[in-house]
Backbone as a printed PyTorch tensor [residue, N CA C, xyz], in Angstrom:
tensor([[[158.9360,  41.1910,  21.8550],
         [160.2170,  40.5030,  21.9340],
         [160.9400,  40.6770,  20.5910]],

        [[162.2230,  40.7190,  20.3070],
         [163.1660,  40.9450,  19.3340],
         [163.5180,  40.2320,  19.1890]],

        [[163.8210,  39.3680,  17.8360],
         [163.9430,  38.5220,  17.1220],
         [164.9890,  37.9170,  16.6590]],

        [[166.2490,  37.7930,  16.4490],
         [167.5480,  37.6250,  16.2400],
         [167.5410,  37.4140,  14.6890]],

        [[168.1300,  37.5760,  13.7220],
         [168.0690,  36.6360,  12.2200],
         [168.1800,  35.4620,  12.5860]],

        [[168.9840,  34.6730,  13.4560],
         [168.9010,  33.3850,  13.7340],
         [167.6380,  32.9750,  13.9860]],

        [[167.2370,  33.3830,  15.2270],
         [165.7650,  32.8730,  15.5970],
         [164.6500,  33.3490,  14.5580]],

        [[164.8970,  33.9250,  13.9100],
         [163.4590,  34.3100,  12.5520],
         [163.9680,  33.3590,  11.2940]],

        [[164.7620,  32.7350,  11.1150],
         [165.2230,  31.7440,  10.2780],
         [164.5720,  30.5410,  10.3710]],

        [[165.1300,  30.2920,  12.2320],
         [164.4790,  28.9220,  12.7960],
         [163.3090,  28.9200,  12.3990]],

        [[162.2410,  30.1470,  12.5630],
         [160.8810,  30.1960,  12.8710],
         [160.6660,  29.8300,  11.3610]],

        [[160.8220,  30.2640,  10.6160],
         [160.5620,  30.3700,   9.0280],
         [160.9680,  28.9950,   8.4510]],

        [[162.1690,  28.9490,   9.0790],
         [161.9060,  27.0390,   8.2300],
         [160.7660,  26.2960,   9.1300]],

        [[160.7370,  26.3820,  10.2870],
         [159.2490,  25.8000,  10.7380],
         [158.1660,  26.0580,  10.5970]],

        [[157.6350,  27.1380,  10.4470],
         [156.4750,  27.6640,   9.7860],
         [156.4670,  27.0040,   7.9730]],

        [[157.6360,  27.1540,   6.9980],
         [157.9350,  26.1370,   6.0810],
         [157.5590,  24.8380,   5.6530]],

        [[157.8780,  24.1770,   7.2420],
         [157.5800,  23.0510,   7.3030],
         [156.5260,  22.7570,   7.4430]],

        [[155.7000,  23.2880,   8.0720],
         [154.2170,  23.3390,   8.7250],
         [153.1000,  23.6820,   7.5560]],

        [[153.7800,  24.0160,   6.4920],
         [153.1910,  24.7830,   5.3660],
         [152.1280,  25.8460,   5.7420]],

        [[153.1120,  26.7470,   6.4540],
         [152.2620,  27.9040,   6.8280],
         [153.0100,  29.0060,   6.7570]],

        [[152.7750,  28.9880,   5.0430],
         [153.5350,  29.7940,   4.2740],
         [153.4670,  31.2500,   4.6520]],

        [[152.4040,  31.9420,   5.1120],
         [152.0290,  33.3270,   5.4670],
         [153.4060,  33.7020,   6.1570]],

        [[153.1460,  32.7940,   7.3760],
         [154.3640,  32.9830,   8.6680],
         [155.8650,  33.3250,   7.9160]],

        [[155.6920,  32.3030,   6.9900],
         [157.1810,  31.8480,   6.6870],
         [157.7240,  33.0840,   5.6720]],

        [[156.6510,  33.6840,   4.9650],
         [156.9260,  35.1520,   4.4490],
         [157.0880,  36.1080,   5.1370]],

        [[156.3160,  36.3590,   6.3740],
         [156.7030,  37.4690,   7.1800],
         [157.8960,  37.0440,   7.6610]],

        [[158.5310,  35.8650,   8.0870],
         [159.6460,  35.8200,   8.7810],
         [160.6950,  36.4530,   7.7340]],

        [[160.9070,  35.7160,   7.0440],
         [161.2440,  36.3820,   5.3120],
         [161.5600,  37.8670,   5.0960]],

        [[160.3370,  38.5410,   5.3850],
         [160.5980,  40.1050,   5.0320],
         [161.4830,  41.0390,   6.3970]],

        [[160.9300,  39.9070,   7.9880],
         [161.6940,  40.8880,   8.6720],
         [163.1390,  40.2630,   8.6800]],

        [[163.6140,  39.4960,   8.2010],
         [165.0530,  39.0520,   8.4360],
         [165.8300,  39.8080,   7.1010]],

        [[164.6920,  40.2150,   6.1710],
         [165.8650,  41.0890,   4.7510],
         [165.4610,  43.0540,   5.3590]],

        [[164.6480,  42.7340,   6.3040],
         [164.4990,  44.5930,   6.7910],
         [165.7750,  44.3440,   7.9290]],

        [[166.1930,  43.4770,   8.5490],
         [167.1610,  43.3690,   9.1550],
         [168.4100,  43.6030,   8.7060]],

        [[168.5020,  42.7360,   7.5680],
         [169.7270,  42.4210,   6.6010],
         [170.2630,  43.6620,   6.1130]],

        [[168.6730,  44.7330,   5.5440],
         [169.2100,  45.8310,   5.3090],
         [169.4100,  47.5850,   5.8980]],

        [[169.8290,  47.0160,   7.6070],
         [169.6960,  47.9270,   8.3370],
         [168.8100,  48.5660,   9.4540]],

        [[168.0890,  47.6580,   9.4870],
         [166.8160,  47.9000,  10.6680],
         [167.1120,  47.2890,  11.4990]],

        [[166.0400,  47.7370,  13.1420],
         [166.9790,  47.1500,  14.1170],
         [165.6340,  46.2140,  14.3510]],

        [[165.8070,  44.7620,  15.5810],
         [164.6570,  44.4740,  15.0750],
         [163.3170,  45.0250,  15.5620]],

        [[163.5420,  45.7620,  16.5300],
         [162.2600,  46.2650,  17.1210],
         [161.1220,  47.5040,  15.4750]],

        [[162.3040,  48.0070,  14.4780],
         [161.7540,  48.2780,  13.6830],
         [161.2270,  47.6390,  12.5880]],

        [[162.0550,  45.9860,  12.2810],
         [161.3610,  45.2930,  11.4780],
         [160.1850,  44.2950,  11.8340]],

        [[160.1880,  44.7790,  13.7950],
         [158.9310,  43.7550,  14.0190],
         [157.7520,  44.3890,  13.5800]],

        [[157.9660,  46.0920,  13.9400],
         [157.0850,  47.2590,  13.7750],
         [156.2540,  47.7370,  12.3790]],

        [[157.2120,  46.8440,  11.0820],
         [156.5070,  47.3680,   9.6880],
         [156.1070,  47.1230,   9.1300]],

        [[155.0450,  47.7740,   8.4310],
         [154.2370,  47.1710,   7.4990],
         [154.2640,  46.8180,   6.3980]],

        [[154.3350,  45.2900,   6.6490],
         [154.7290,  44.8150,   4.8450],
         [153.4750,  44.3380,   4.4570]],

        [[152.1350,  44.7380,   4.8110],
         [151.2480,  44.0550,   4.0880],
         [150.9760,  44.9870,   2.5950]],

        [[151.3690,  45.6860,   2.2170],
         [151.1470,  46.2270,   0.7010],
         [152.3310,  45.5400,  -0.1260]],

        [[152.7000,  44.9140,   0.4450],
         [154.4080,  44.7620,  -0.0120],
         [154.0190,  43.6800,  -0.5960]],

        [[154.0380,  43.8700,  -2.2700],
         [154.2710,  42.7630,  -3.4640],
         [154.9020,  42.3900,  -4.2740]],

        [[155.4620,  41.4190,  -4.7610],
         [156.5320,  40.9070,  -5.3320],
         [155.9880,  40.6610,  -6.8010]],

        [[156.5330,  40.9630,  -7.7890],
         [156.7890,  40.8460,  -8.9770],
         [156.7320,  39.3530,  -9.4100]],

        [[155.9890,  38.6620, -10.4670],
         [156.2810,  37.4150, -10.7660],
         [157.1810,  37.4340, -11.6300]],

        [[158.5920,  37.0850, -11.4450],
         [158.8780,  37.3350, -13.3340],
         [159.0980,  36.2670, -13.6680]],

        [[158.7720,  36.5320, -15.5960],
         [159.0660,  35.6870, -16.3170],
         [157.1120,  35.3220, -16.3530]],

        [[157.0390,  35.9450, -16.0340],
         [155.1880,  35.8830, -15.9810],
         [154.3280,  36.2050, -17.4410]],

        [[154.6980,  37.1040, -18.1560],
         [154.3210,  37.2260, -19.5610],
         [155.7120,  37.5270, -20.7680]],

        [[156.9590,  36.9120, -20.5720],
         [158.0670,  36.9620, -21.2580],
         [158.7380,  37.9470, -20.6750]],

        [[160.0970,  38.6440, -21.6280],
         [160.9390,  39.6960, -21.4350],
         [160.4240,  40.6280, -20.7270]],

        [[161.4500,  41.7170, -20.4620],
         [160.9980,  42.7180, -19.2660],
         [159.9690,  42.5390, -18.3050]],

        [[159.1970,  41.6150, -18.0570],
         [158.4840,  41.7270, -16.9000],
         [158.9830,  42.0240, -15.4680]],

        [[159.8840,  41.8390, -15.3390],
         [160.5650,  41.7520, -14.0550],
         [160.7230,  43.2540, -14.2580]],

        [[160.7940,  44.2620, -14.9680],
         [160.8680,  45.6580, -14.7330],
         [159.1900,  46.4510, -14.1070]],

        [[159.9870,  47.6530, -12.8420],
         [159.1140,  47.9660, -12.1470],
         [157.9740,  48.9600, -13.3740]],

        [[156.6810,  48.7680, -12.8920],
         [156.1780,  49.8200, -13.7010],
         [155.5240,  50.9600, -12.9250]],

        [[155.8560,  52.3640, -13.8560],
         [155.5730,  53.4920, -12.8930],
         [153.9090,  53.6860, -12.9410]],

        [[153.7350,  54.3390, -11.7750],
         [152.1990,  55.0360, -12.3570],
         [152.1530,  56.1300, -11.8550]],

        [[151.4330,  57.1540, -12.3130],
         [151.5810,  58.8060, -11.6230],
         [150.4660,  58.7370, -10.6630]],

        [[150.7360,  59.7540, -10.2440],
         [149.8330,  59.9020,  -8.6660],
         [148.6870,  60.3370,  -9.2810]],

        [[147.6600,  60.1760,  -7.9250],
         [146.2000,  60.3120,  -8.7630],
         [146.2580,  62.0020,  -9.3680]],

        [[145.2920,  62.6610, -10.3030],
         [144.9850,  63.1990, -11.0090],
         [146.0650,  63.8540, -11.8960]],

        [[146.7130,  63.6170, -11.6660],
         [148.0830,  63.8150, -13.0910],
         [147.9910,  63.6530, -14.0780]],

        [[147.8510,  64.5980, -15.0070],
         [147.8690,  64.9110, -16.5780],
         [148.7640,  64.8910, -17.2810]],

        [[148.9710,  63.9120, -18.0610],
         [150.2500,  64.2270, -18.8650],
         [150.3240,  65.6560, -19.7300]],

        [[151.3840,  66.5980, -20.0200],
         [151.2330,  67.7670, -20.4750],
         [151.2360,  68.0240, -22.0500]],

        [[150.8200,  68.5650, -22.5810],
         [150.2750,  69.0740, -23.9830],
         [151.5140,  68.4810, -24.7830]],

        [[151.0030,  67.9700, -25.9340],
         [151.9780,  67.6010, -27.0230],
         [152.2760,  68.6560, -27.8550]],

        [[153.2760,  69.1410, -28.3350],
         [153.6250,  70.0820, -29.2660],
         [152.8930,  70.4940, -30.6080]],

        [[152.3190,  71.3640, -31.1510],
         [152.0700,  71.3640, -32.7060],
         [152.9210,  70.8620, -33.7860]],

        [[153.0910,  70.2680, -34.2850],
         [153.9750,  69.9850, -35.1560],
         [153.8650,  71.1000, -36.5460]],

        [[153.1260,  72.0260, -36.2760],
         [153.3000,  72.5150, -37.6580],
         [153.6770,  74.3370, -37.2900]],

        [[154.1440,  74.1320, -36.1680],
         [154.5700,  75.0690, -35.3990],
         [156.5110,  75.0590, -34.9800]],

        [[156.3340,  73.9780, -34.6530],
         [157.5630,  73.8010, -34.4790],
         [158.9320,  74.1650, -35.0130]],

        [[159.9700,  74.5550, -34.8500],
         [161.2530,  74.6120, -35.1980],
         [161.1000,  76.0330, -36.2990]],

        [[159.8120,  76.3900, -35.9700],
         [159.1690,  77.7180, -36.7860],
         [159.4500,  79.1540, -36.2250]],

        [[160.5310,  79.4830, -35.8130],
         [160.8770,  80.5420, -35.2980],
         [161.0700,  82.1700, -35.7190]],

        [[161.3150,  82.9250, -35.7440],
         [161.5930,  84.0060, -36.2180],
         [162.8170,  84.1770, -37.6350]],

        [[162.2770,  85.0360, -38.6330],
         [163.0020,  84.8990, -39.9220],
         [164.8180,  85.5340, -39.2490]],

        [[165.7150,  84.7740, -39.3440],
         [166.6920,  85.2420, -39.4770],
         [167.3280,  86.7000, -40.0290]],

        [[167.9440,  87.3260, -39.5390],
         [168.4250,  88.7180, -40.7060],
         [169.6950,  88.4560, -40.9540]],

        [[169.8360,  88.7420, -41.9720],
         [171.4580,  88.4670, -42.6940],
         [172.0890,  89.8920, -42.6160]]])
């Protein structure tokens, strides 16, 4: 069954109320997959269980910024010589 934003609102302040907070988050995520373009048969359909929210203000400044991580076995690439550098071929005059 498809969900209306209205009726996933209702559900979510009652689940709210009920303090059955789980509910009241999923209602939550499919009414903002709605909000931002999904129809609801696709926001009944997705998976938000990896889906985590940021605490911010959790260890001071910038926390609220996303942090990257590289995919598994990714090497960051060789640092330059420094005593090589900017060491190019003698000029001719």
């Amino acid at each position: 069954m498809a969900d209306t934003i209205e009726t996933l609102q209702r559900k979510m302040e009652e689940a709210a109320r009920a303090l059955d907070f789980e509910e009241a988050r999923r209602c939550r995520d499919r009414i903002n997959l709605m909000r931002g373009g999904a129809t609801p048969a696709q926001a009944e359909q997705a998976d938000l269980a990896g889906l985590e929210r940021q605490q911010p203000g959790a260890m001071g400044l910038g926390t609220s910024q996303q942090r990257m991580t590289p995919p598994p076995g990714w090497r960051p690439p060789p640092k330059p010589d420094p005593m090589t550098t900017g060491r190019g071929r003698p000029r001719k005059s």
